[in-house]
Each structure stands twice: as structure tokens, then as C-alpha cells.
C-alpha positions as CSV (number, residue, x, y, z in Angstrom):
1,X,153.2,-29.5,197.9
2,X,154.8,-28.4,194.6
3,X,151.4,-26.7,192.3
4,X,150.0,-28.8,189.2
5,X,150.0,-26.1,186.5
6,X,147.5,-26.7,183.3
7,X,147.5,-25.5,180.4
8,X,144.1,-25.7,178.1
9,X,144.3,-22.6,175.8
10,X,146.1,-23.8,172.4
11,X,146.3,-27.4,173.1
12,X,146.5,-29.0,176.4
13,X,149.8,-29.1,178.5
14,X,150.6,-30.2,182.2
15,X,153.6,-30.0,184.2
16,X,154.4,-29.3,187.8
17,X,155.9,-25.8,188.8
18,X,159.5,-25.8,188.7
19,X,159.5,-28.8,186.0
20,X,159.9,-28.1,182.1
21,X,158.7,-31.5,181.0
22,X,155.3,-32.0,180.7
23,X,153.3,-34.9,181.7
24,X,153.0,-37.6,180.0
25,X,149.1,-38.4,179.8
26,X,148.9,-41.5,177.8
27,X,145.4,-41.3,176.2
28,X,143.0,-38.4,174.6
29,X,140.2,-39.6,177.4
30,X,142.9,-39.0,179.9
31,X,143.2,-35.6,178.6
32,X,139.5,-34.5,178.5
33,X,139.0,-36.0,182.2
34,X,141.7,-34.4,183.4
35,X,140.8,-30.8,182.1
36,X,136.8,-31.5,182.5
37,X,137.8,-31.8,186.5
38,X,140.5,-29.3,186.3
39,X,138.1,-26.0,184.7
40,X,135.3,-26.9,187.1
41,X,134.5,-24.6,190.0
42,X,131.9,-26.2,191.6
43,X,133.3,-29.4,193.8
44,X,133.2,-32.7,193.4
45,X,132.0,-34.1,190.3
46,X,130.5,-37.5,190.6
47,X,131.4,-40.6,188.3
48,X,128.0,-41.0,186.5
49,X,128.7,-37.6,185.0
50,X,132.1,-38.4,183.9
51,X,130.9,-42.0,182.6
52,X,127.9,-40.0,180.4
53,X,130.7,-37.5,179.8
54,X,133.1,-39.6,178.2
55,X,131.6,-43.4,177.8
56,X,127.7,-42.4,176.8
57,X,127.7,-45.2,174.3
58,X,128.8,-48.3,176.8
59,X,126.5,-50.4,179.4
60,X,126.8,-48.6,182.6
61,X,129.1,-51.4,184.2
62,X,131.7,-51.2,181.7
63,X,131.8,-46.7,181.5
64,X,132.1,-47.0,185.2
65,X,134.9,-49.5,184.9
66,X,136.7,-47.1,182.2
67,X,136.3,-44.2,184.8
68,X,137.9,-46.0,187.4
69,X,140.6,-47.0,184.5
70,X,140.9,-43.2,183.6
71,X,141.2,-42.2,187.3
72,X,144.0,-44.5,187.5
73,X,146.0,-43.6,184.7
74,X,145.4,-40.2,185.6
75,X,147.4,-40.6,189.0
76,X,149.7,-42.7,187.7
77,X,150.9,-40.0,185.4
78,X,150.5,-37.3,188.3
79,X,152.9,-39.2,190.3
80,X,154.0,-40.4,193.7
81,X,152.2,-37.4,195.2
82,X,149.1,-37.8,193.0
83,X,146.1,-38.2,195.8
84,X,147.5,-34.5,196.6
85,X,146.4,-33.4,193.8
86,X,142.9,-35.5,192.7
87,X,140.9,-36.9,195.3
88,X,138.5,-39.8,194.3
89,X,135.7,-41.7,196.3
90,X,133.7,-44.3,195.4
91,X,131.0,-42.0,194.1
92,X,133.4,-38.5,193.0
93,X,136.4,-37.1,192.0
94,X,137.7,-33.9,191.9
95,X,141.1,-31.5,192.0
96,X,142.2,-29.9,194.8
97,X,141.5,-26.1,194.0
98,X,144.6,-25.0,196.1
99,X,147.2,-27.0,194.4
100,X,146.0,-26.5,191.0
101,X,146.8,-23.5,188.7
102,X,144.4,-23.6,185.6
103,X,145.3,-20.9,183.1
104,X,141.0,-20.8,182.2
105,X,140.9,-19.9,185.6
106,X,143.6,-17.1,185.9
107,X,141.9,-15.7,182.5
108,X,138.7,-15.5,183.6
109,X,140.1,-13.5,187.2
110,X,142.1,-11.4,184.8
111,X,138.6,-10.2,183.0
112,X,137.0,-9.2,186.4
113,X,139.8,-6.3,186.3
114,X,139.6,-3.2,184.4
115,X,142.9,-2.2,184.8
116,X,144.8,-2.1,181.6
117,X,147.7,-4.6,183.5
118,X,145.0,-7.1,184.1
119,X,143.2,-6.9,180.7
120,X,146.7,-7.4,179.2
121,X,147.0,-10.4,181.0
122,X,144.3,-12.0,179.8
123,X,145.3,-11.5,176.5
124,X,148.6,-13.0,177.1
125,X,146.7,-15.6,178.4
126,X,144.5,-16.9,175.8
127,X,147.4,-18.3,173.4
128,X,144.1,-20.5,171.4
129,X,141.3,-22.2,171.3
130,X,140.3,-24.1,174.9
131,X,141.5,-27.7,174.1
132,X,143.1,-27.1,170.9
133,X,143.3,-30.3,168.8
134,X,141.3,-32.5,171.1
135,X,138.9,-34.3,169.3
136,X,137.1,-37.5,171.4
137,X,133.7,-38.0,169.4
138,X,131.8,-38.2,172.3
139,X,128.4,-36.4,172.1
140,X,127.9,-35.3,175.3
141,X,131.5,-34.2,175.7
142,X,131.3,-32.8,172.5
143,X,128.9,-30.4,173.2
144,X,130.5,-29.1,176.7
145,X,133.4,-29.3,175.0
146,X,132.2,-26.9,171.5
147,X,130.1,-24.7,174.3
148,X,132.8,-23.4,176.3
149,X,135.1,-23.1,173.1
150,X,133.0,-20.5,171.9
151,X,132.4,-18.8,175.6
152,X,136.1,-18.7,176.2
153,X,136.7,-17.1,172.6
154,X,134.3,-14.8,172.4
155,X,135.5,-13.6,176.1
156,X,138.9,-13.6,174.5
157,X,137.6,-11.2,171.3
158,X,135.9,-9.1,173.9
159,X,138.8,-8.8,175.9
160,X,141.1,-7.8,172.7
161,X,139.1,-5.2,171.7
162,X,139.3,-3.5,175.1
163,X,142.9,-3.7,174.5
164,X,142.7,-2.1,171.1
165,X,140.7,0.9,172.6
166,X,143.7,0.9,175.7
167,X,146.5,1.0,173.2
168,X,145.1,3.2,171.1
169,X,144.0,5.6,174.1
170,X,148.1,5.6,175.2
171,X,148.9,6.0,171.3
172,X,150.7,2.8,171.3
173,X,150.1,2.2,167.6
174,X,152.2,-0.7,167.0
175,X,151.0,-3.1,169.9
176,X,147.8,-1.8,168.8
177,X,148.3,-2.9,165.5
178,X,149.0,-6.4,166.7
179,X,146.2,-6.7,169.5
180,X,144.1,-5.7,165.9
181,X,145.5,-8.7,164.0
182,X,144.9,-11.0,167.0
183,X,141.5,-10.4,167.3
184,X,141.0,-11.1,163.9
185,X,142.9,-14.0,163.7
186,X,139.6,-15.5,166.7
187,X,137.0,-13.4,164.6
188,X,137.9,-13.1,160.4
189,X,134.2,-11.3,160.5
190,X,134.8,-8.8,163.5
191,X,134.2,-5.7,161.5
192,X,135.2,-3.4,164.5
193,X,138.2,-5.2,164.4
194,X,139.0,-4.5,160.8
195,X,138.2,-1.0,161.2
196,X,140.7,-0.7,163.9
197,X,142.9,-2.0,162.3
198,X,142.2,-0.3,158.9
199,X,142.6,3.1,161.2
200,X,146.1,2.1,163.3
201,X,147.5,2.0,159.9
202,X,146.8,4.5,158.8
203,X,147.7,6.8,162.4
204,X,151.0,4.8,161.8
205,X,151.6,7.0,157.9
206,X,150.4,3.1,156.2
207,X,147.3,4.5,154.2
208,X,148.6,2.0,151.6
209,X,148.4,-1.1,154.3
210,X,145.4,0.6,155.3
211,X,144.0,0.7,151.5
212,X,144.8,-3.2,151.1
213,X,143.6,-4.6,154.3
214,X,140.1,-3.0,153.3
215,X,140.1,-4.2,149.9
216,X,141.5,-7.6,151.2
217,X,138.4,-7.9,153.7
218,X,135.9,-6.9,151.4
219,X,136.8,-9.6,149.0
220,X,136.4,-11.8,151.8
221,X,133.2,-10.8,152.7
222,X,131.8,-11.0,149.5
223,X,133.1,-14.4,148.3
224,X,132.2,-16.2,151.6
225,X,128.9,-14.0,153.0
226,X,127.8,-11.7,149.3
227,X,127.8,-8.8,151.7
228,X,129.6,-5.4,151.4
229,X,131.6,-3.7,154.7
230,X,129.0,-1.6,156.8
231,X,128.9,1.5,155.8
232,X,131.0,2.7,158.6
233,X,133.6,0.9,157.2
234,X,133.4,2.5,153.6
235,X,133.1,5.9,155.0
236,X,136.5,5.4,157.3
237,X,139.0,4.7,154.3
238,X,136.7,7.6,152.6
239,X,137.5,9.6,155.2
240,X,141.3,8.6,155.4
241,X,141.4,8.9,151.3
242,X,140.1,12.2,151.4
243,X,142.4,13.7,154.1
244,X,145.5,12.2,152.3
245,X,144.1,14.0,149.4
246,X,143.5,17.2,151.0
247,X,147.7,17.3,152.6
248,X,148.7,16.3,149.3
């Protein structure tokens, strides 16, 4: 049976290998369901969970009936083959792990490897924030839902700064560069970052990049937080200043 491939990193996306066209999942509860079952690694999941999950806020006779609902939409937009793919009893659902290819999962096998291939994988990986633009107002999802957005991120920051220090090992400046401006883009206030950054420039002959991306993050610092860059920070573009000064 053809595998159901999902996407949750930048937005949410399914399709079925060899098919371009994603499915077409009608509603946002739809969506959460779908990926709450599909990151799971832990089996079946039963249907008071997903009705506390996802209908907190309704007698229990009528979340239980949107379940069901849910369920239903869910295979009708899976398709002829759908109870392939999610198996449902009276009591649980869940996806079958061997037909299923989740890209939080892939990520997070990617991390367990220290080779450079497989930390650049999970880089490629991690294209945004888990569940992008999904927004239920649901408490209890909520909270799952903010909990492993900041996991998966911080994960992600951790895995670009290791690729920073790989790059920059192999003297791959210019992908170095970038990795640099990725991980700022998930952490604005990752100071190693922006000394890694402040530093590729200027290996790259860009002391004048170098000079304004310092200046540019201590503004930013100080209008958001009233702090100053460590002072590891000010001593690197010293440094840098001082032996442009000393070849000139």
C-alpha cells in the first residue's frame, strides 16, 4: 500500500507518495486530529483523549459524537484505502506506523546521528514551526500544541548550531553563513548565533557586514530587552576591528 506522507513543519500538508496534490482535509479539527495521531509514538490513542483534546468545552455525548464525525471525515478524505491507513475501534484510533511517513518523525531519527549527512538532514527538515498557522482555541490542545512547538524548535536551534560548527570546521563559509541566518531567524536572541555569524563574515573579507549585523543586534537588544551584547560579543568585533587595523 502506497505510504501517507505528512508534513507538519511550516504548516500542515498530506499527500500520498507518488501524488503531488495534497489532501484535501476539510476542517482545522480535521487537521489537528490528524497530526495529534500522526506524531504519536506510543499506540492507540483512545477517544476520551481526543474528545478532551479537541471538544473540552461540550457534554461528553456530543465531543464523542464530533470524534466519531472527525474520524469520518478523516477517512473520507484518506480515501478508498483509508482503514489502511487509521484504524478506529469503538474505544481508539490510531495510524498505522508502517504506512505513515511523518517528517517530526524522520527529524527527530535524523538528530540521533552525529554524522554531518544526518545533522544536515534535519535541518532540511525543519522548514518552520510544527503546525504553522493552525490555531483551534482549544485549551487543552493548545497547550500540547504550544509545548511541542517550542521542543521541536529549540531541537531545531540546537541542531543548526551544530551545523554552524560543521560548516565552519570544513571552511564552508557561505552555507555557514546561511545555517547562521537560519538559526536566527527560530532564535532573534541566540547570541551564539550572532556571533557566528558576526565571525563568518568577517572569515568571508565582510568586516563591514560584520560591523552592521553587530550594531543591527545590539539595537535590538536594547530597544526590546535594555541589555548590551555579552561581552564576548563586544570583544569579537574588537578583536576583528583591531586585526583589520593592524593589516591595514
Amino acid at each position: 500500500m502506497t505510504q501517507l506522507l505528512i508534513q507538519t513543519f511550516g504548516g500542515f500538508e498530506a499527500h500520498l507518495r507518488g501524488s503531488a496534490t495534497a489532501l484535501p482535509f476539510r476542517t482545522r479539527k480535521g487537521i489537528a486530529l490528524t497530526a495529534y495521531l500522526a506524531v504519536r509514538h506510543n499506540g492507540p490513542t483512545s477517544r476520551e483523549e481526543l474528545a478532551e483534546l479537541l471538544w473540552g468545552g461540550v457534554p461528553p455525548e456530543q465531543s464523542r459524537h464530533s470524534v466519531r464525525q472527525a474520524l469520518l471525515d478523516i477517512r473520507r478524505t484518506l480515501g478508498p484505502q483509508a482503514s489502511g491507513y487509521l484504524a478506529a475501534t469503538n474505544d481508539t484510533a490510531r495510524f498505522d506506523a508502517a504506512r505513515l511517513r511523518v517528517d517530526v518523525h524522520r527529524f527527530e531519527q535524523a538528530l540521533e546521528g552525529k554524522s554531518v549527512r544526518a545533522n544536515a538532514l534535519a535541518c532540511a527538515l525543519y522548514r518552520g514551526d510544527f503546525l504553522a498557522g493552525l490555531h483551534i482555541r482549544e485549551p487543552t490542545f493548545d497547550h500540547w500544541l504550544l509545548n511541542e512547538r517550542n521542543r521541536l524548535k529549540q531541537l531545531a536551534a540546537d541542531a543548526f548550531q551544530q551545523r554552524i560548527e560543521f560548516l565552519t570546521d570544513a571552511g564552508d563559509t557561505a552555507r555557514g553563513l546561511q545555517a547562521g541566518l537560519r538559526l536566527l531567524d527560530l532564535d532573534p536572541f541566540h547570541e551564539w548565533g550572532h556571533r557566528a555569524v558576526i565571525a563568518l563574515y568577517a572569515r568571508r573579507g565582510q568586516l563591514g557586514a560584520a560591523r552592521r549585523h553587530y550594531e543591527t543586534f545590539a539595537k535590538h537588544l536594547k530597544s526590546e530587552l535594555d541589555v548590551d551584547p555579552e561581552p564576548e560579543t563586544q570583544d569579537l568585533l574588537r578583536r576583528l576591528l583591531r586585526e583589520r587595523g593592524a593589516r591595514a
